[in-house]
C-alpha angles and dihedrals in degrees: 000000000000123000119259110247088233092063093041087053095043085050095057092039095050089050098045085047091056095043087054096047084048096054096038091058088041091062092043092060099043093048081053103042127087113254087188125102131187112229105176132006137161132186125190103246087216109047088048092076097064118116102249120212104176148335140230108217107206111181104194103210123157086223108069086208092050086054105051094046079051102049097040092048091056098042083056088055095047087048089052083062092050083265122155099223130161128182111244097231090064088059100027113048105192122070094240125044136163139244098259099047085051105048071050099061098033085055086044101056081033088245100160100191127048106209104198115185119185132201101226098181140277122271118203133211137185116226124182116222102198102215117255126216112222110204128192130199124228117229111258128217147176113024114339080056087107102024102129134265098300088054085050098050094050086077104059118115144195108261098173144331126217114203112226115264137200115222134189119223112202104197111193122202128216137181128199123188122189117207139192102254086211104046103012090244106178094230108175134355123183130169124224119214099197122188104217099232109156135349126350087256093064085046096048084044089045089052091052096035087061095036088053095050096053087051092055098040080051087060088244082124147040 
């Protein structure tokens, strides 16, 4: 007994519909997920016990735009924690300053911590990803309903084929040091491994998501 077209449609259509549903949630979770890893960090056992009271953000860029987006991002994520943060170019108006002038200003504004984070360089690699067929299965009916596997597997179908690709990953490293205002203590470093997976406001959000974290799961924040 032949299949009715009707079945054989509502088959295509349901399986279509899945795959969309699949890919679509898919999408949603990788547009919402942190392509950033930590892949060293160190905090002085001792220094981590002060009593914080604030902290300067200097982002060093070579783009003046590209360092204020990033402090004040970041200054938005520390606040987020309780955190007194203020970004460095509201305070320091040229685009280099020294140690001194800025131990100065951090004592000035009672900023007790000078978080410095540094943009080291990208790194890109080619990865092959080999093409995958999807199949379907079209509902069965009348005799052969219950006719064994090989009556079963006859009615498979070809739902879609992706073509092998070849895609490129940029991995940008970062590296944040926080210091004592007072005595220049280094107190915590950790370097961030991002994959570039968006904007460059994913990727910025990525850097300073991961770099929180670290300070949390270091006990710096609550």
């Amino acid at each position: 007994m032949s299949q009715h077209p009707l079945f054989r449609l509502h088959g295509l259509l349901r399986g279509r519909l899945r795959q969309l549903i699949v890919a679509t949630f898919v999408t949603f979770i990788a547009s919402c997920a942190n392509n950033s890893t930590i892949t060293r960090s160190y905090v002085d056992p001792l220094l981590s016990k002060l009593d914080l009271q604030g902290v300067l953000v200097i982002g060093v860029a070579q783009n003046r735009e590209n360092r204020i987006v990033f402090e004040n991002m970041f200054v938005r994520a520390l606040a987020g924690h309780g955190v007194n943060a203020v970004a460095a170019h509201t305070l320091i108006s040229k685009d280099e300053a020294n140690a001194e002038e800025v131990v100065a200003i951090a004592t000035k504004n009672n900023l007790d911590t000078v978080l410095v984070t540094r943009y080291v360089g990208a790194v890109s690699e080619e990865i092959y990803h080999p093409g995958t067929i999807y199949y379907g299965i079209t509902p069965m009916y009348g005799a052969n309903y219950y006719g064994g596997f090989g009556g079963y597997y006859g009615h498979a179908y070809e739902v879609a084929y992706q073509q092998p690709v070849w895609t490129t990953n940029t991995t940008h490293e970062v590296i944040a040091d926080l210091y004592v205002t007072e005595t220049k203590e280094h107190m915590w470093q950790a370097v961030s491994d991002t994959i570039q997976a968006g904007s460059t406001d994913k990727l910025r959000h990525d850097v300073i998501a991961s770099l929180v974290g670290d300070l949390k799961a270091q006990g710096l924040l609550d």
